[in-house]
C-alpha positions as CSV (number, residue, x, y, z in Angstrom):
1,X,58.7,85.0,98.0
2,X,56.6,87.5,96.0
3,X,54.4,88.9,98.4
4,X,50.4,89.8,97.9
5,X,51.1,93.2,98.1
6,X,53.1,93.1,94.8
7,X,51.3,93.6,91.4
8,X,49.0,91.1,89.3
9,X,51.1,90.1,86.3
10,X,51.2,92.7,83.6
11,X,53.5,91.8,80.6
12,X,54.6,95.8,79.9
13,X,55.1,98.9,81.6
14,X,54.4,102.3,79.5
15,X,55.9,101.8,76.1
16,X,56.5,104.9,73.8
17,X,57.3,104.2,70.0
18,X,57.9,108.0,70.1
19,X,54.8,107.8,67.4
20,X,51.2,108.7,68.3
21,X,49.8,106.1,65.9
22,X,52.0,103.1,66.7
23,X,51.4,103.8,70.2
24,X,47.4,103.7,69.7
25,X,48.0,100.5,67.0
26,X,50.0,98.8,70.0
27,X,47.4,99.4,72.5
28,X,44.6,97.9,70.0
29,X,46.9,94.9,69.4
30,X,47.8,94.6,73.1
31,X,44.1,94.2,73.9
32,X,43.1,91.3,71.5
33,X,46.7,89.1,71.9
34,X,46.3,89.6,75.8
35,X,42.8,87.7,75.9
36,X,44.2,85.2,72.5
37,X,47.7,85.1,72.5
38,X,48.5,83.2,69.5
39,X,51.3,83.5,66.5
40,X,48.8,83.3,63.4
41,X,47.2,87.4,63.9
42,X,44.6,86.2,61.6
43,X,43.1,83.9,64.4
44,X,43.8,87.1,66.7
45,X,42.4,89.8,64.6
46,X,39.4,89.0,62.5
47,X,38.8,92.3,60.8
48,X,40.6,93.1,57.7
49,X,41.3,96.5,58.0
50,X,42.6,95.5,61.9
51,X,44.8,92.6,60.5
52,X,46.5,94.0,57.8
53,X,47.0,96.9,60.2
54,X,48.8,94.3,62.7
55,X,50.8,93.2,59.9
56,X,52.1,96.9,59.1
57,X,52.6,97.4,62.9
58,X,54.9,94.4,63.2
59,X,56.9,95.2,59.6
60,X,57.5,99.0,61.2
61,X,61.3,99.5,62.2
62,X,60.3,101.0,65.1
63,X,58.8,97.9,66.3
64,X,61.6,96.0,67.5
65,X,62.8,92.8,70.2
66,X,64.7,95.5,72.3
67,X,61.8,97.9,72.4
68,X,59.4,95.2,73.7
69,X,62.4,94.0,76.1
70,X,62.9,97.0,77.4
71,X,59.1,98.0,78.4
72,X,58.9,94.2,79.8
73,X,61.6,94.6,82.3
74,X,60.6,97.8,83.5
75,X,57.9,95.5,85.3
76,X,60.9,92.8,85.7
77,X,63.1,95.1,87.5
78,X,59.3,96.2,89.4
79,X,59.4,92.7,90.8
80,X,62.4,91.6,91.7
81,X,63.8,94.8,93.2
82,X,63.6,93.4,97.0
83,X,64.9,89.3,95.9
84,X,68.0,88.5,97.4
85,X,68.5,85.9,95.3
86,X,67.5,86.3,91.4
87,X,68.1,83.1,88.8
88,X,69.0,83.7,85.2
89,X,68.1,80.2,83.6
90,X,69.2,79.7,79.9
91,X,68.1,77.7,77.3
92,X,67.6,77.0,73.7
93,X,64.8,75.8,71.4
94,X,64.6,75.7,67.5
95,X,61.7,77.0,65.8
96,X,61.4,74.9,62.6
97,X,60.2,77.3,59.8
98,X,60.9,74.5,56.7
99,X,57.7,74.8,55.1
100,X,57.3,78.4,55.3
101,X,59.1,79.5,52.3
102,X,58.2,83.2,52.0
103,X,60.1,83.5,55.6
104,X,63.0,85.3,54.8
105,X,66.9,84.9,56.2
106,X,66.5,80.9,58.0
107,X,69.3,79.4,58.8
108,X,70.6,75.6,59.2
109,X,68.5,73.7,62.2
110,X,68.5,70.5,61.5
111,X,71.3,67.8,60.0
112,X,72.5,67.4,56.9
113,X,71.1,64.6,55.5
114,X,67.4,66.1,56.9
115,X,68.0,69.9,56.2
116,X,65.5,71.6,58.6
117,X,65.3,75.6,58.2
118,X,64.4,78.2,60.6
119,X,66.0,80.0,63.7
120,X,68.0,79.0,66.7
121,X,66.0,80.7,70.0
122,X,67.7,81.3,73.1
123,X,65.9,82.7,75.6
124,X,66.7,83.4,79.9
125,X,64.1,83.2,82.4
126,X,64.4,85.5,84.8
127,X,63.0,83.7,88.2
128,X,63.2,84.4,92.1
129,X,65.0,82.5,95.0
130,X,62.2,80.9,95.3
131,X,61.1,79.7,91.7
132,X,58.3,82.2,91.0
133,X,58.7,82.7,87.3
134,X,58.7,86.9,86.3
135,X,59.7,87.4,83.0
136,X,62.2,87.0,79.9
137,X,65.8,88.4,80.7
138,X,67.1,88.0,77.0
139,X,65.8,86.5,74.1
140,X,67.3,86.0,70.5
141,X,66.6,84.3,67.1
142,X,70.1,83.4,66.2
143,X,70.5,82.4,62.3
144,X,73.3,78.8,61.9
145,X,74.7,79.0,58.3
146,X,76.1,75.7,58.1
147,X,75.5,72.3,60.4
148,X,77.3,71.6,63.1
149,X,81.4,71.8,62.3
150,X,83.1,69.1,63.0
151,X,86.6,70.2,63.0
152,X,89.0,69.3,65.5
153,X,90.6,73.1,65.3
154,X,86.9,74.6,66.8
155,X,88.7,76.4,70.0
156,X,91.2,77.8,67.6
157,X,87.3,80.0,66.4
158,X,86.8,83.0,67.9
159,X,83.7,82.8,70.5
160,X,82.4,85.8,69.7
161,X,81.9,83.4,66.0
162,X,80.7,80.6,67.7
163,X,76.5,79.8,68.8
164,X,77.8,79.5,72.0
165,X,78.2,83.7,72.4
166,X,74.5,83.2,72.7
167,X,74.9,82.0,76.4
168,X,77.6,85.2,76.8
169,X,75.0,87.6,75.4
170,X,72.0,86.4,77.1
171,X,73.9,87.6,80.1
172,X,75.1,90.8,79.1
173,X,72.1,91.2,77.9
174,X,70.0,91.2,81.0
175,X,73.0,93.0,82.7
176,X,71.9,96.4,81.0
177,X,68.3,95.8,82.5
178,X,69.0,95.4,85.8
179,X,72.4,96.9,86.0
180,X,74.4,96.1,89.3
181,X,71.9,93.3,90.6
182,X,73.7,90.1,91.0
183,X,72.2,87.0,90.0
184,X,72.9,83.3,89.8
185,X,73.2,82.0,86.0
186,X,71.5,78.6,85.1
187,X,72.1,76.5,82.7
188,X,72.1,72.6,81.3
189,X,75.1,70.4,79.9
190,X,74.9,73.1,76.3
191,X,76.5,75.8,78.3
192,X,79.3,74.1,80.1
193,X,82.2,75.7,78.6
194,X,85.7,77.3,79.9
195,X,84.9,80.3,78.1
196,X,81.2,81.1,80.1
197,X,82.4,80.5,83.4
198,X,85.8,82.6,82.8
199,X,82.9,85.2,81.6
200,X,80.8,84.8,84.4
201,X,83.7,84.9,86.9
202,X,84.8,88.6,85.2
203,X,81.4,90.2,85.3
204,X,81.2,88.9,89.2
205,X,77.9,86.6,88.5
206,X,77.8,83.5,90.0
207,X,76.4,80.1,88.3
208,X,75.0,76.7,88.5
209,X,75.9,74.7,85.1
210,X,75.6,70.9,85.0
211,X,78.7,70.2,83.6
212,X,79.3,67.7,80.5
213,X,82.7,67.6,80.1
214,X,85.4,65.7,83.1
215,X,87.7,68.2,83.2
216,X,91.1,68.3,85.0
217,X,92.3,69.9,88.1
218,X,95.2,71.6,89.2
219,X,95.8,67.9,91.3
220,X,96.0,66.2,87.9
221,X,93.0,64.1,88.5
222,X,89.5,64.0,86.9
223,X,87.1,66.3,88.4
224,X,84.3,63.7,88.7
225,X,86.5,61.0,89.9
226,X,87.1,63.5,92.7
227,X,83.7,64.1,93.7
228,X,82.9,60.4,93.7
229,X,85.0,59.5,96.0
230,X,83.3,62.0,98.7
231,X,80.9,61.0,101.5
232,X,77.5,61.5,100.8
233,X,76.7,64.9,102.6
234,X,72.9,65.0,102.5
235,X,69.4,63.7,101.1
236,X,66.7,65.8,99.7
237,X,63.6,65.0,97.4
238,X,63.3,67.1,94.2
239,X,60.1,66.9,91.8
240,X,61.2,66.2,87.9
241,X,59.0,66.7,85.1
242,X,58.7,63.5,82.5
243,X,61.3,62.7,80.4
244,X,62.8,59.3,79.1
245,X,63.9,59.0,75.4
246,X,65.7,55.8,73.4
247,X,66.1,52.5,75.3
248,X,64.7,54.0,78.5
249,X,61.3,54.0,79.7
250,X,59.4,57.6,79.7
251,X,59.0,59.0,83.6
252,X,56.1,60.5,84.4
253,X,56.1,63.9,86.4
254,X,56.6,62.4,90.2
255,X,59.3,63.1,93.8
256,X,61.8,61.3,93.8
257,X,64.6,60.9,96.5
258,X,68.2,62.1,95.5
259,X,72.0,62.1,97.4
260,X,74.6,64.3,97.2
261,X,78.1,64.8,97.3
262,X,80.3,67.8,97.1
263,X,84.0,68.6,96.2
264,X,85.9,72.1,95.9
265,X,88.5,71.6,93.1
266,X,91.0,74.3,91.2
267,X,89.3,73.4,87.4
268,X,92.0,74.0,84.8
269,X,90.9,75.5,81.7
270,X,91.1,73.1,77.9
271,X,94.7,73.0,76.7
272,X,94.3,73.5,73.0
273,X,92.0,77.0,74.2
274,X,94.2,80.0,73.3
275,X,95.1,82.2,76.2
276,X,94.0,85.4,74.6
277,X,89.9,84.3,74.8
278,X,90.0,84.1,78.3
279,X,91.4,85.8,81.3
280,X,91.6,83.2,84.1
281,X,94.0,79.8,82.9
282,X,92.0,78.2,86.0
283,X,89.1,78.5,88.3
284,X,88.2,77.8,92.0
285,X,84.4,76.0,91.5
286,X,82.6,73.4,93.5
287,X,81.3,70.2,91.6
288,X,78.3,68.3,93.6
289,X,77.0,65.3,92.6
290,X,73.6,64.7,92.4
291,X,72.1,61.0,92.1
292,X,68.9,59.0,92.5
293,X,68.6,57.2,95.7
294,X,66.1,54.5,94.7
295,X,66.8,54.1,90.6
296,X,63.9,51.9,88.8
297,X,65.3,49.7,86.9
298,X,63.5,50.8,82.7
299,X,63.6,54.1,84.2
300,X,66.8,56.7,83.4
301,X,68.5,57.7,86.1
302,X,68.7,61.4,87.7
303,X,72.2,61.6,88.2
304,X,73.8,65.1,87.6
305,X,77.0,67.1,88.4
306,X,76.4,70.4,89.0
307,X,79.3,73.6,88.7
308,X,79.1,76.2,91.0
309,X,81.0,79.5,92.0
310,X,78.6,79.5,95.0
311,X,80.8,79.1,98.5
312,X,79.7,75.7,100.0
313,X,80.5,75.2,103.6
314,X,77.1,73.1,104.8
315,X,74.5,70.1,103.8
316,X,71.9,73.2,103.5
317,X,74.2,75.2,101.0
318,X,74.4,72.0,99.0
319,X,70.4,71.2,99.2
320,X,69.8,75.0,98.4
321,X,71.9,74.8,95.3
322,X,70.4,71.4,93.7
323,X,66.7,73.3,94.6
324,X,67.9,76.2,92.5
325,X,68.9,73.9,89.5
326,X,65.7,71.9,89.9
327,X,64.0,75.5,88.5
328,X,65.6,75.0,85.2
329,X,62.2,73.1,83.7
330,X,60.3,76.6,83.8
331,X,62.7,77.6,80.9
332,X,61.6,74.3,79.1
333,X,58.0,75.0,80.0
334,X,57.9,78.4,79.0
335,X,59.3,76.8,75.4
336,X,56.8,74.7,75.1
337,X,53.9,77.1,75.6
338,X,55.7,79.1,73.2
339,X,55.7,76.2,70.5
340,X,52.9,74.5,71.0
341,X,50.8,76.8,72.8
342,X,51.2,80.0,71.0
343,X,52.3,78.0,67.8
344,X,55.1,80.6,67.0
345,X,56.1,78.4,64.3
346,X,53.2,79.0,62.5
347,X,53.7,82.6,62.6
348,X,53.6,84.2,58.9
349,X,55.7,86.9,58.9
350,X,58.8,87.0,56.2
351,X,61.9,88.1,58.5
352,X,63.4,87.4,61.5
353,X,63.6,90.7,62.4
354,X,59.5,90.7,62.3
355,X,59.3,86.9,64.1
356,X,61.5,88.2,66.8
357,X,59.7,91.2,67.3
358,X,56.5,89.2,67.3
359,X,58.2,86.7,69.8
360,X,59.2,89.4,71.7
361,X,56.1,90.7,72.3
362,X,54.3,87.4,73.1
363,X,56.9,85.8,75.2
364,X,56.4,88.3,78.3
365,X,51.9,87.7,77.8
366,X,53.0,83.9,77.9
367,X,54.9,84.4,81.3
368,X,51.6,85.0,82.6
369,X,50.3,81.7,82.9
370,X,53.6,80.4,84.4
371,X,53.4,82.9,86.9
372,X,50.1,81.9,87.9
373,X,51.1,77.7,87.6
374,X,53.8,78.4,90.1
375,X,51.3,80.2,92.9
376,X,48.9,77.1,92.1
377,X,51.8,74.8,93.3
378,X,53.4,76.9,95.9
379,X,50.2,78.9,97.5
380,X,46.9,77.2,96.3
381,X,45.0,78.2,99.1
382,X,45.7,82.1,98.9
383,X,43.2,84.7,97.3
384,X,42.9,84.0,93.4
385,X,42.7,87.7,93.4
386,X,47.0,87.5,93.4
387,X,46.9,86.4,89.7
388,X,43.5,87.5,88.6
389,X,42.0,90.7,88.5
390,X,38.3,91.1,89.8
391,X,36.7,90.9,86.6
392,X,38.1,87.4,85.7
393,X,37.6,86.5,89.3
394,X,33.5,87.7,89.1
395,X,33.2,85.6,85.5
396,X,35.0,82.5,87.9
397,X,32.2,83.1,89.7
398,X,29.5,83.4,88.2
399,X,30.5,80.2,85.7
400,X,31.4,78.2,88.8
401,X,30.5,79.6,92.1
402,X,27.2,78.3,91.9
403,X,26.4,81.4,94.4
404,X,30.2,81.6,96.2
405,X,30.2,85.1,97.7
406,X,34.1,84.7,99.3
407,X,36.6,84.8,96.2
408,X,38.2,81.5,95.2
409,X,41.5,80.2,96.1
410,X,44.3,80.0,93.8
411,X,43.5,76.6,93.3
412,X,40.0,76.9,92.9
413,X,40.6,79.5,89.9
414,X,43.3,77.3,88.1
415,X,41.1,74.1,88.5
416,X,37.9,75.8,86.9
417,X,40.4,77.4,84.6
418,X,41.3,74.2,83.7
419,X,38.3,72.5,82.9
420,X,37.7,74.6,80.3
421,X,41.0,73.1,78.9
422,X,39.7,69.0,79.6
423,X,40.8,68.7,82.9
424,X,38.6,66.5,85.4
425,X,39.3,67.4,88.2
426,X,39.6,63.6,89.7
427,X,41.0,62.3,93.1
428,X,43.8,60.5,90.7
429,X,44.1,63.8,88.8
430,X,47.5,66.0,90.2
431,X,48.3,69.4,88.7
432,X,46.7,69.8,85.3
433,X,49.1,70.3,82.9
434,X,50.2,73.5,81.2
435,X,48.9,72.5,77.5
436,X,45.2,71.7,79.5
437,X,45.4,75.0,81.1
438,X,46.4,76.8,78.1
439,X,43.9,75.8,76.7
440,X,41.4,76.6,79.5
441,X,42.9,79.9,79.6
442,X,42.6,80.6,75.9
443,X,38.9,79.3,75.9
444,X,38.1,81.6,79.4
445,X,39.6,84.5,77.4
446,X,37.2,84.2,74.6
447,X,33.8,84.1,77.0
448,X,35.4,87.0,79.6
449,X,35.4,88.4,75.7
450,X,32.1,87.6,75.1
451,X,30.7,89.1,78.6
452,X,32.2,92.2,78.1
453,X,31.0,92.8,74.7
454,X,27.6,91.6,75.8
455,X,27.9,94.5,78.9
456,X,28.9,97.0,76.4
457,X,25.9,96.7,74.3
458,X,23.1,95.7,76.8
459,X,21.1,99.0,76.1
460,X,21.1,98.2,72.6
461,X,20.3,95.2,73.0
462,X,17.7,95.9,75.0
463,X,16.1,98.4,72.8
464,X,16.7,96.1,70.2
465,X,14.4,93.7,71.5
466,X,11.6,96.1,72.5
467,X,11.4,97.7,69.6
């Protein structure tokens, strides 16, 4: 667990554009987007001179993903330099750019009869043993060409032309960040594929995939058949965020009970997959099956199989492992303060090389509020002061305390945080939700704002008024 002597979040160590004025330019910028992080630098910067400034900054070649990256995980590699455990957790959104036709270079997103333009974004999460959300481990705005192919000869491609190298890349991405430090590579039902875990096995990482496909095993059966058959090893609860979609009813946020089951099996890799893409023709994994104890009937059920190179030999290895996996909805969290919080697709700059800069650069200022979500669940009762610093915590204060001298808890600070956003506060009321607190946070940004330019100038305005 990240301990209070660690750092308050801060998105980027010292970054050096080896350019006196870019470096002064990204210091500005880096000052307004930290208290308004949004994707329209309009709404950002409201001088003209500032703004068209920001737009040069952003269109300079030396501005790029892999400069922001690299200053980010500087404070990445800062955190998670004592973790035994580290998790990797993949996933993919699509930022739909259709109506902005001076955006330059969008690929295919959508179907063909619908035709949606704009960018395929894969992104990793880089989180800790114990699901406290640090940073971005890779991130990429991949361009599709042409929808979805259909063609029955698809292995016969060569992965490295294939969307799926983003899942490859992602990791070797991250792998130059950190270099030797193992971690545990996390992904839904988009990355199970022979190729990935025959990658993963060869750069010794270890993963937990939910697999899609039944595969075969070296016994001839079907690997899912296999696992069925097991006794149930263990019970556990696990919380899930809502979801529901067609004929099923939506679940909201809640615990629910789950079983499990476990079975070590020899996975064979795809027949028609040519020999020369991957080294290993099969794979020693273990496949545990995850399923809802007490299904309601409307509801979907939680039933997943879950591939792992991690050695299983106990009910607490199993339980451990379907914890980890239960992280993955930070990724999905994180996507959707990126969407609908920052409003990246709203962005209006006319190349992907710019968006992804841009996205680069806001992604790590996002992480922020996850970080701070997590200690809210996990430690709401420790000093605020381990996600704010003591000039946020004073304004909390002073617009809340009604005359607190002790600093507020971490749950104190989110809650006030967000009312700001529309949440109540109510018995019935859990955690408020991310959107609320974005909100909250944006809106507490904008009066800290306001204080500190009122501080600045109290002299004047003081002689101002007397004279």
């Amino acid at each position: 667990m990240i301990s209070h002597s660690k750092t308050i979040f801060i998105p980027f160590d010292k970054i050096d554009f080896k350019d006196k004025r870019l470096n002064k330019r990204f210091d500005i910028i880096y000052d307004a987007f930290s208290q308004n992080p949004k994707a329209i630098i309009s709404e950002v910067i409201n001088n003209y001179h500032q703004c068209k400034a920001a737009y040069r900054f952003f269109a300079n070649s030396k501005v790029t993903k892999d400069k922001f990256l690299q200053a980010h995980h500087k404070f990445v590699k800062e955190m998670i330099k004592d973790e035994s455990i580290i998790l990797e957790i993949q996933d993919t959104t699509n930022l739909d750019l259709t109506s902005k036709r001076k955006t330059e270079g969008k690929g295919d997103i959508g179907t063909k009869k619908n035709k949606r333009k704009g960018f395929v974004c894969h992104n990793s999460l880089i989180v800790t043993g114990d699901g406290t959300p640090i940073g971005i481990g890779s991130l990429d705005l991949i361009i599709i060409n042409n929808f979805k192919d259909d063609s029955k000869y698809k292995r016969q491609i060569k992965l490295e032309d294939k969307e799926s190298i983003k899942w490859l890349n992602a990791v070797s991405n991250f792998d130059q960040a950190v270099e030797s430090q193992k971690r545990i590579i996390i992904t839904d039902r988009e990355g199970d594929f022979y190729e990935f875990f025959d990658f993963i096995h060869e750069n010794n990482q270890d993963m937990i995939i939910r697999a899609n496909a039944n595969r075969k095993t070296s016994e001839n059966e079907l690997m899912k058949d296999v696992v069925k058959k097991m006794s149930i090893i263990g019970e556990t609860k696990i919380e899930i965020k809502s979801k529901g979609s067609g004929k099923t009813q939506a679940r909201a946020e809640q615990t629910v009970e789950i079983e499990a089951r476990f079975s070590t099996q020899t996975i064979l890799a795809p027949k028609n997959l040519p020999k020369k893409y991957i080294t290993n023709r099969s794979l020693k994994l273990t496949l545990i099956h995850v399923v809802e104890k007490y299904p309601r009937e409307g509801e979907e059920l939680i039933e997943w199989y879950l591939l792992t190179t991690l050695p299983i030999t106990t009910k607490e290895e199993v339980l451990q492992i379907i914890k980890w996996y239960s992280f993955r909805w930070l990724v999905e969290e994180f996507h959707k303060i990126l969407k609908a919080g920052i409003k990246i697709e709203e962005a209006r700059l006319q190349t992907g090389d710019r968006l992804e800069a841009l996205i680069s650069f806001l992604a790590p200022i996002a992480c922020r509020l996850l970080y701070m979500t997590y200690f809210h669940r996990v430690q709401p009762e420790a000093s605020s002061s381990l996600i704010l610093n003591d000039l946020e915590i004073d304004f909390l204060i002073l617009k809340f305390g009604k005359g607190q001298k002790d600093k507020p808890t971490i749950r104190q600070a989110i809650h006030w945080i967000a009312n700001l956003g529309g949440f109540l506060g109510r018995k019935s009321d859990k955690h408020p939700g991310l959107l609320t607190l974005w909100r909250g946070w944006i809106k507490f940004c904008d009066m800290l704002k306001a204080v500190q330019l009122l501080t600045e100038n109290i002299e004047f305005l003081a002689r101002k008024r007397c004279g």
